[in-house]
VMD Tcl script that draws the C-alpha trace (Angstrom):
set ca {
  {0.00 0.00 0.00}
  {1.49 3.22 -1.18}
  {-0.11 6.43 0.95}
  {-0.04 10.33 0.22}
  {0.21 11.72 3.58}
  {-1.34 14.82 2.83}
  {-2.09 17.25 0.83}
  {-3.48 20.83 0.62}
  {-7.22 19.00 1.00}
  {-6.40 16.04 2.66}
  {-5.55 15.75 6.17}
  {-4.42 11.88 7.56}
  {-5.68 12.54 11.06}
  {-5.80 9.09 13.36}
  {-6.48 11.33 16.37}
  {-10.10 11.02 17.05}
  {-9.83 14.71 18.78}
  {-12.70 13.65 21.09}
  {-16.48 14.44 20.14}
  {-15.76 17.44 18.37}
  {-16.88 18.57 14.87}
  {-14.11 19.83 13.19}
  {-14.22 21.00 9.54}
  {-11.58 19.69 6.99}
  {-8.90 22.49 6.33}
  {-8.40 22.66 2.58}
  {-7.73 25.44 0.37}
  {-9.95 24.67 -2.57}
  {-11.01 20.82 -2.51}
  {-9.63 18.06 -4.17}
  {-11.20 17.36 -7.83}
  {-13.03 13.93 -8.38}
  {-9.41 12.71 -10.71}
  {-7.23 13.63 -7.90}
  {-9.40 11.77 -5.81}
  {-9.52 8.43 -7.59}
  {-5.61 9.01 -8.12}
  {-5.30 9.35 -4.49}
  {-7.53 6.04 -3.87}
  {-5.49 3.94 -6.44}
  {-2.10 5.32 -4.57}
  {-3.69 4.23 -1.59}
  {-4.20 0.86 -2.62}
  {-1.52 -0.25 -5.07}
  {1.38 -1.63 -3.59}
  {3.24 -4.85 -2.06}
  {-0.09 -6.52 -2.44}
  {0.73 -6.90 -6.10}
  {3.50 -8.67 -5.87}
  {1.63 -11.74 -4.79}
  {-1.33 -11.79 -6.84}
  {0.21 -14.91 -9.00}
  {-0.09 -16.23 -6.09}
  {-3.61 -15.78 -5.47}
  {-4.19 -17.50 -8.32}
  {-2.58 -20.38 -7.86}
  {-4.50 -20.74 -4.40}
  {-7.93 -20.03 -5.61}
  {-7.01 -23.32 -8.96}
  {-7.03 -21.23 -11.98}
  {-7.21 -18.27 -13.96}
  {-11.35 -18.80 -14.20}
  {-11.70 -19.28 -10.05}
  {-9.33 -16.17 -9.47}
  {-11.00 -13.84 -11.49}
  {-14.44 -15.03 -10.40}
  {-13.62 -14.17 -6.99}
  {-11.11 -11.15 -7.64}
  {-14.42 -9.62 -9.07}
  {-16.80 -10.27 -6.71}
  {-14.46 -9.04 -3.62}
  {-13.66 -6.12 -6.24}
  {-17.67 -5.67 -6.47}
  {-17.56 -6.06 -2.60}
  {-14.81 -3.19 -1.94}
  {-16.20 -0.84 -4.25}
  {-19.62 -0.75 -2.59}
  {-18.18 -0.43 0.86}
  {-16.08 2.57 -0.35}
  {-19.09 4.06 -0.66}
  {-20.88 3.01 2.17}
  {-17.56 4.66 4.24}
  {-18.43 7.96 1.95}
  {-22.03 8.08 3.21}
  {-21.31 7.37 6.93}
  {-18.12 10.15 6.46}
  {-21.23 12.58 5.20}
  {-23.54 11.57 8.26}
  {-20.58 12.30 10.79}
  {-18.39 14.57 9.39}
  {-15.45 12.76 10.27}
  {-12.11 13.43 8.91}
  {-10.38 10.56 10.01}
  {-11.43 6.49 9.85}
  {-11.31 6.17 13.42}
  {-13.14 9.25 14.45}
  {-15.75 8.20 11.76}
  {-15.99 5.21 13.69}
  {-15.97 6.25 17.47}
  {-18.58 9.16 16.45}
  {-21.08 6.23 15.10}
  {-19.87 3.00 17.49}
  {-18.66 4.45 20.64}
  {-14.94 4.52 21.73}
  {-14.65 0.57 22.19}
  {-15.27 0.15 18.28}
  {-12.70 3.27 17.61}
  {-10.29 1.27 19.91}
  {-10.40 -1.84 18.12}
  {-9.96 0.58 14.83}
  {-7.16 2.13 16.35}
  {-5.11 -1.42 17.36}
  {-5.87 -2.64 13.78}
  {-4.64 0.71 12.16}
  {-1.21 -0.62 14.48}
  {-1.02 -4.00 13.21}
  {-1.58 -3.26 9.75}
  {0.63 -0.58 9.45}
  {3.39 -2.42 11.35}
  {2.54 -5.76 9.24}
  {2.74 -3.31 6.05}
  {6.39 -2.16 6.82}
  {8.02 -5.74 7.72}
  {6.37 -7.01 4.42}
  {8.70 -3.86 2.79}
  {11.83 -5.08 4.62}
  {11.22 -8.72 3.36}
  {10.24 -7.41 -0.38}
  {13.88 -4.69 -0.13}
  {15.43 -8.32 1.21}
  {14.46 -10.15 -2.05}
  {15.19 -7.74 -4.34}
  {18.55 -7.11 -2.93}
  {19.39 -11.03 -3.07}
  {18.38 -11.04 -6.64}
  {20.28 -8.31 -7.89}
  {23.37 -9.89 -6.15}
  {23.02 -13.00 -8.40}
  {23.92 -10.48 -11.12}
  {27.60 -10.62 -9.36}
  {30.36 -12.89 -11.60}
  {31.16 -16.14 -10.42}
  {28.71 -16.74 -7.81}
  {30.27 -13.90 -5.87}
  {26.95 -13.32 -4.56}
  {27.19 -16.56 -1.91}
  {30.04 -14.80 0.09}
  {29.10 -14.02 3.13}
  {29.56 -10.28 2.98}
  {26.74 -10.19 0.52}
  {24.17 -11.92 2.80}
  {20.84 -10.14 1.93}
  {20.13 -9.87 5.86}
  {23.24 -7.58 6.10}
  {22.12 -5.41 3.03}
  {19.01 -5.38 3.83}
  {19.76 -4.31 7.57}
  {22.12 -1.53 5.77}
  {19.90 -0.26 3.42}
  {17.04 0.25 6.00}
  {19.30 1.61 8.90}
  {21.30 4.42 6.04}
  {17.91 5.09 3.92}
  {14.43 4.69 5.98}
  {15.30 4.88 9.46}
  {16.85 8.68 9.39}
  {13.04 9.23 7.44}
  {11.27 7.98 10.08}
  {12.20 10.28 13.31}
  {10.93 12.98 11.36}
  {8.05 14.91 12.68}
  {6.28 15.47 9.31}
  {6.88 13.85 6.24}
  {5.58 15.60 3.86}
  {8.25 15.78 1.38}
  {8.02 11.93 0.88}
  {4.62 12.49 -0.99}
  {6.02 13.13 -4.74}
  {8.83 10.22 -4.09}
  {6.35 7.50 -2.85}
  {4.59 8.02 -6.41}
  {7.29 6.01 -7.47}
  {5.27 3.09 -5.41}
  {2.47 3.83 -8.47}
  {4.81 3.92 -11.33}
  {6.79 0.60 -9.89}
  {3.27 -1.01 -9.65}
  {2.71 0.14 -13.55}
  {5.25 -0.80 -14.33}
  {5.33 -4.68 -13.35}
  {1.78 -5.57 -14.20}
  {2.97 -4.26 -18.20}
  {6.40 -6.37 -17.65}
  {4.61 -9.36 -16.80}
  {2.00 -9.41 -18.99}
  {5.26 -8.02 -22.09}
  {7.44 -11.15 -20.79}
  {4.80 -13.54 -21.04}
  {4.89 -13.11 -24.83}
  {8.21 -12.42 -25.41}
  {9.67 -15.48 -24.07}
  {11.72 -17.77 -26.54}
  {9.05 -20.82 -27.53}
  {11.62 -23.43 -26.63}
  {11.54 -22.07 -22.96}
  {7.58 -22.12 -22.90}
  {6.02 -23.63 -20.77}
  {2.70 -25.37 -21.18}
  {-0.08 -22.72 -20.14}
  {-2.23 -24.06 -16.95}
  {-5.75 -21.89 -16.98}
  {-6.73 -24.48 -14.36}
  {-4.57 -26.10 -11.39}
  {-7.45 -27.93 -9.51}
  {-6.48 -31.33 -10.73}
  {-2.57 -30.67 -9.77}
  {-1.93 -33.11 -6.34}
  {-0.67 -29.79 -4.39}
  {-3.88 -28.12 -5.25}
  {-6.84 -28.28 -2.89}
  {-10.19 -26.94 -2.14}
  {-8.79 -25.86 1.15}
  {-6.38 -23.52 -0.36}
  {-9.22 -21.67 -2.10}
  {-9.59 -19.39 0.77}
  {-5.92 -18.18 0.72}
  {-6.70 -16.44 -1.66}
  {-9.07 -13.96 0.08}
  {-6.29 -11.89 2.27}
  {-4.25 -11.09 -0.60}
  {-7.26 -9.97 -2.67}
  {-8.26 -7.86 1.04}
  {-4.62 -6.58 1.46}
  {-4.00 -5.45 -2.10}
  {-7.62 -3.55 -2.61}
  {-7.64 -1.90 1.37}
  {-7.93 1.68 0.53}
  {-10.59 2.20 2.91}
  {-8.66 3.84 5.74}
  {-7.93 6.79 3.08}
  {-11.79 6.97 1.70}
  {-12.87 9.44 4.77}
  {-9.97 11.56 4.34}
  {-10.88 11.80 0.56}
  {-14.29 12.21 0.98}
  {-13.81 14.75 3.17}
  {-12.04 17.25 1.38}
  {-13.12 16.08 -1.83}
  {-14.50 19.63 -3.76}
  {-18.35 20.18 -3.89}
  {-18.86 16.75 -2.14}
  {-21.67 14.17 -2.42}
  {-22.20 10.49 -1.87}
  {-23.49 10.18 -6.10}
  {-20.43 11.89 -6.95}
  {-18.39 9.51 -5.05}
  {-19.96 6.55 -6.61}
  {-18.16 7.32 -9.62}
  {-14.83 7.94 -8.17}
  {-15.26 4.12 -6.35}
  {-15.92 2.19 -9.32}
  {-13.46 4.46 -11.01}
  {-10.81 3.25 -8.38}
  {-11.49 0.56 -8.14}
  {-11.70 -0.09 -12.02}
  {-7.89 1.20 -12.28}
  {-6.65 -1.44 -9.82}
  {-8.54 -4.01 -10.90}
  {-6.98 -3.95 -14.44}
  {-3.09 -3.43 -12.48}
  {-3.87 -6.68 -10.28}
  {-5.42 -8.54 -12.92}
  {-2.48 -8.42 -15.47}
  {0.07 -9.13 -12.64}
  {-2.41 -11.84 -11.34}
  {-2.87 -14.23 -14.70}
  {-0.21 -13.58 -16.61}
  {2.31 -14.09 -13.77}
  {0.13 -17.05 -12.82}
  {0.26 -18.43 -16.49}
  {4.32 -17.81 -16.47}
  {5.18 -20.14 -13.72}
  {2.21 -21.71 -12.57}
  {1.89 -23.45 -9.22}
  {5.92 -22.79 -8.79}
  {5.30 -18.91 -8.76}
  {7.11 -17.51 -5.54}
  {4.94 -15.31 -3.54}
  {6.71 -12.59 -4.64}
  {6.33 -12.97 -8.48}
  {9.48 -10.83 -9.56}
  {11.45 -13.25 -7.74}
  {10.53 -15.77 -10.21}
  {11.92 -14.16 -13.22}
  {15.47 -14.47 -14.90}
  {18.01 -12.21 -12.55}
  {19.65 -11.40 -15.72}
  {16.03 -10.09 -17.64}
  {16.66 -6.70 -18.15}
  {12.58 -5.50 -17.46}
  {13.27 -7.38 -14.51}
  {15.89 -5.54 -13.37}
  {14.39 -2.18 -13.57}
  {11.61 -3.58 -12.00}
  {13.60 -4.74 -8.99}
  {15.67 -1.16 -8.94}
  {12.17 0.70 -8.69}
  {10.65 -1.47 -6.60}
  {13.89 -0.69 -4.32}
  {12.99 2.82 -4.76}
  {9.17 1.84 -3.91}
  {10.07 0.41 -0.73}
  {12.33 2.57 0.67}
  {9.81 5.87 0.32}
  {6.65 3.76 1.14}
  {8.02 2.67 4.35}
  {8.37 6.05 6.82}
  {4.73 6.80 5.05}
  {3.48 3.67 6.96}
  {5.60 3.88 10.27}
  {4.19 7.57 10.08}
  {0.44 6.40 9.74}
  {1.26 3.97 12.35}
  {2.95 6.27 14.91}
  {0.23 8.68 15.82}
  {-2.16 5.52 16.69}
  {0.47 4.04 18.82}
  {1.48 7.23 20.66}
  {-2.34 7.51 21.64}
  {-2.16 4.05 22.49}
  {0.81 4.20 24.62}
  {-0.72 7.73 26.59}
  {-3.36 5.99 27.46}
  {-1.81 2.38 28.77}
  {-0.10 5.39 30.62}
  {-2.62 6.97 32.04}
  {-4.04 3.88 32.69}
  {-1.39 2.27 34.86}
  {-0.54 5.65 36.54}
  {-3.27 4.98 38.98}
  {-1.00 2.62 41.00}
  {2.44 4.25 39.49}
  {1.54 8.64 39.42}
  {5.32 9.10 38.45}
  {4.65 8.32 34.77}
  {1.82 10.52 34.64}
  {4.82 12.85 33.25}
  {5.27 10.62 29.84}
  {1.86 11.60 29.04}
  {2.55 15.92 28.93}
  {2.08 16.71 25.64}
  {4.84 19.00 25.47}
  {7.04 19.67 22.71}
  {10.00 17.54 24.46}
  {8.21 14.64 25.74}
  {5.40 14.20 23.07}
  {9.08 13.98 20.66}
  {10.51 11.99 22.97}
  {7.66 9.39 22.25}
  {7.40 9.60 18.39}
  {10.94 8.90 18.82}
  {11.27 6.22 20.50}
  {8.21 4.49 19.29}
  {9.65 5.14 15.88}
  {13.12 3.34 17.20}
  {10.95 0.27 18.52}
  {8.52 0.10 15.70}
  {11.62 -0.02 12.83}
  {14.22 -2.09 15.19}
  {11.48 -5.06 15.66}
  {10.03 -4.85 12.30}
  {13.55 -4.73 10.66}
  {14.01 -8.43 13.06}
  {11.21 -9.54 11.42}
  {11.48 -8.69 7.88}
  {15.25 -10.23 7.58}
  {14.25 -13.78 9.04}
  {10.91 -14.11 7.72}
  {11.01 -16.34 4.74}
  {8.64 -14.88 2.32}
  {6.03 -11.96 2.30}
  {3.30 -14.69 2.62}
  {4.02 -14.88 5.72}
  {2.90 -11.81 6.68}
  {0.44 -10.75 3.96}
  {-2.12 -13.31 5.01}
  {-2.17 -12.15 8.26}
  {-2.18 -8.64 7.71}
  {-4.84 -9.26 4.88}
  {-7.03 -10.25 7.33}
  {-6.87 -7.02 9.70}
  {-7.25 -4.77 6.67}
  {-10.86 -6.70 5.93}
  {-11.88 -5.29 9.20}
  {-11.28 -1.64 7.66}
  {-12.61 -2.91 4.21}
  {-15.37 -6.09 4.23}
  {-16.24 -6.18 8.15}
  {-16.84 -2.20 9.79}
  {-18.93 -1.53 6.07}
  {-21.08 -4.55 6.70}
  {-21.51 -3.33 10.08}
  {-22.46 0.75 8.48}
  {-24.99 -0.65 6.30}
  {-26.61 -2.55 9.54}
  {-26.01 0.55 11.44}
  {-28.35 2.27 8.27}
  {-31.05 0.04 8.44}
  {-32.51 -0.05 12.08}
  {-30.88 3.28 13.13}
  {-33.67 6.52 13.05}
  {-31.86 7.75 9.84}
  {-33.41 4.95 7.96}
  {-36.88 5.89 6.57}
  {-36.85 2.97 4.21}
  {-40.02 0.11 4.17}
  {-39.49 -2.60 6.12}
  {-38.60 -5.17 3.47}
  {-35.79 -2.61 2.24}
  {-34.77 -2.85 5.74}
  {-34.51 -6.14 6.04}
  {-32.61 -6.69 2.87}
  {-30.23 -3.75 3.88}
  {-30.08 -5.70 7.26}
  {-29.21 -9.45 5.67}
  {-26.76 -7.74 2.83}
  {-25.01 -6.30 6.25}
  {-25.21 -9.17 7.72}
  {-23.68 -11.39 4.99}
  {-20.61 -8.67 4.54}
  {-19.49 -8.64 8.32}
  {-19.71 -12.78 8.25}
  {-17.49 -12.40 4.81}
  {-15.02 -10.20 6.68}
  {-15.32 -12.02 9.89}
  {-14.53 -15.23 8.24}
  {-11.33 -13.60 5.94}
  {-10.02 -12.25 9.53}
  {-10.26 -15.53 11.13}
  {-8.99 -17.55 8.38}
  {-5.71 -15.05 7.97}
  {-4.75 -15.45 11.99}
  {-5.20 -19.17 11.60}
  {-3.66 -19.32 8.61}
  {-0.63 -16.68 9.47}
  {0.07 -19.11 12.47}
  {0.02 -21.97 10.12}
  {2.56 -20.55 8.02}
  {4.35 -19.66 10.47}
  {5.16 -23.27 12.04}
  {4.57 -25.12 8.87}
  {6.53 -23.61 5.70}
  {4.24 -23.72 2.74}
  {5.26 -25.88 -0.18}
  {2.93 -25.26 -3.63}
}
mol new
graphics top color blue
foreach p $ca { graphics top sphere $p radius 0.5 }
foreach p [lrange $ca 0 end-1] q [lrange $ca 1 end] { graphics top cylinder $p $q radius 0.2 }
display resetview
């Protein structure tokens, strides 16, 4: 997921700021393009990379793309139910949007989740910089590259300690918005090289093309449902739709149904080309991270790698950033909480210039020491994406579902009673969806965790 901070319109808030109606600060509005532009930066990203993959689990080009659109149908609908509930309480912010309709317990749970996908989000950069890095070595003579002083855990741990971790003390980020583009164009970029090398190969190294995989032995029903958190992790733009909404120029929920399907639309097309073509490359033997299946020497491939370097690198303070001003509220009030029994660290909560940078620093040194531990000995990004693709269908799939309930027996709802009722069972139906996705990922993240996958 690549995210513009802000902007002159938009405004990435997590602080709930209490009960308080606050009007966006913008200068003039952002126009209904920038807005789907800002959506599709929003979503594309690492997701991508593992698309193939998706495939693979869910047996076939015909079974991917049955369910890629149906959860595409799925995310595009709840962007705009997000819209409408954004209009009702003039939120700026996902989680104050939430605690204004649901109480503070429901914004809580928001606010851990914001946490644990934001965190998942930057150790699945350090493993995707880690890849790269050990590819591009293998462009070395000789088989230099197996020396020890070109271990991709040491370059990896170099590149993140010299280039993102001086980007993430800073205060405000800002400048980072124009460079994480490059998270867009590296996106681009790979779904036309991987749909360009799948004709261009030489015929004698063609393999035989596989629409269908449900008769291969390491194919099974079960698998299917893997699927689901990568198609969740690589469409969850959600936590960005109240922010755009909300400073979107001369807003409505009617114009926002175009900008949706409009989004939506533009990333469907990225993920599909990535998704079946890389899937008809390599078939079941596609690595998680597709561009890790191609020739180290393929010069698309190499640019690809290079930018994605360049992807990674800006994407990941963006993410620690989102992730920092949730976690600073989190950690004030564990604070406040245990300074009933201990009143000396009543202190750590001032919010004075000094201590309040005193936190965002040292959260920011915890948050990139532990994820950088992660991302160098984790063995693939599946590892975490399925996990993490099941906390961002609580922002996506399961809070919606919950909205559209919300809509139908709430006092705003002057609609007839079977209108209610079908409002009711669709709601129903989409928090079960997203409840099931979430449960499925932790089991599944565990899983993967103990028992290395083998496809």
């Amino acid at each position: 997921m690549t995210v513009m901070v802000s902007n002159s319109s938009i405004n990435y808030s997590t602080s709930d700021e209490e009960d308080k109606v606050i009007p966006v600060k913008q200068d003039k509005g952002s126009s209904p393009i920038g807005s789907v532009f800002i959506i599709v930066n929003a979503a594309l990203g690492a997701g991508l990379l593992s698309f193939p993959q998706a495939f693979v689990f869910a047996g076939g080009v015909i079974r991917g793309l049955v369910l890629e659109v149906c959860l595409a149908i799925l995310m595009a609908i709840n962007l705009v139910v997000i819209a409408y509930a954004t209009e009702l309480s003039r939120a700026n912010s996902y989680q104050q949007m939430i605690k204004r309709l649901f109480g503070s317990i429901a914004a809580t749970i928001v606010q851990i989740c914001i946490i644990l996908y934001t965190f998942g989000s930057c150790v699945t950069y350090t493993v995707i910089i880690g890849d790269q890095v050990e590819k591009l070595f293998e462009l070395l003579p000789n088989q230099l590259y197996l020396q020890w002083y070109f271990d991709r855990r040491i370059w990896t741990s170099a590149i993140a300690i010299i280039f993102i971790f001086p980007l993430c003390l800073f205060r405000n980020i800002r400048f980072l918005n124009w460079p994480s583009l490059a998270g867009v164009c590296s996106c681009l970029y790979i779904s036309i090289m991987t749909f360009t090398v799948y004709f261009i190969r030489d015929s004698q190294n063609r393999t035989a093309t596989q629409f269908d995989v449900s008769d291969d032995p390491s194919w099974s029903a079960f698998k299917f449902f893997s699927a689901l958190p990568i198609f969740c992790f690589g469409y969850q733009c959600h936590l960005a739709t109240v922010p755009v909404y909300a400073g979107l120029k001369k807003k409505s929920v009617p114009k926002f149904v175009f900008i949706a399907i409009a989004a939506i639309l533009i990333c469907f097309w990225v993920y599909t080309l990535t998704g079946v073509f890389g899937f008809l490359t390599f078939g079941v033997t596609v690595d998680p991270d597709v561009i890790k299946s191609y020739d180290a020497h393929n010069t698309l491939v190499i640019i690809a790698r290079i930018g994605l370097l360049v992807s990674m690198i800006t994407s990941y303070p963006l993410l620690a950033f989102l992730g920092r001003s949730p976690t600073d509220e989190f950690v004030v009030q564990t604070i406040r909480l245990l300074s009933i029994k201990w009143s000396n660290l009543t202190i750590l909560t001032v919010d004075t210039g000094k201590t309040q940078l005193f936190r965002l620093q040292l959260i920011s040194l915890c948050w990139f020491a532990i994820s950088l531990l992660l991302g160098v000995f984790l063995p693939s990004i599946e590892v975490v994406i399925t996990p993490i693709g099941g906390v961002a269908a609580m922002f996506s799939i399961v809070y919606p579902g919950f909205l559209i309930v919300s809509y139908a027996v709430g006092a705003r709802s002057r609609s007839s009673l079977w209108k209610q009722i079908l409002y009711i069972g669709f709601g129903g139906v989409v928090v079960y969806v997203g409840s099931f996705i979430g449960g499925y990922s932790a089991t599944q993240g565990v899983i993967n965790l103990v028992v290395p996958r083998n496809i």
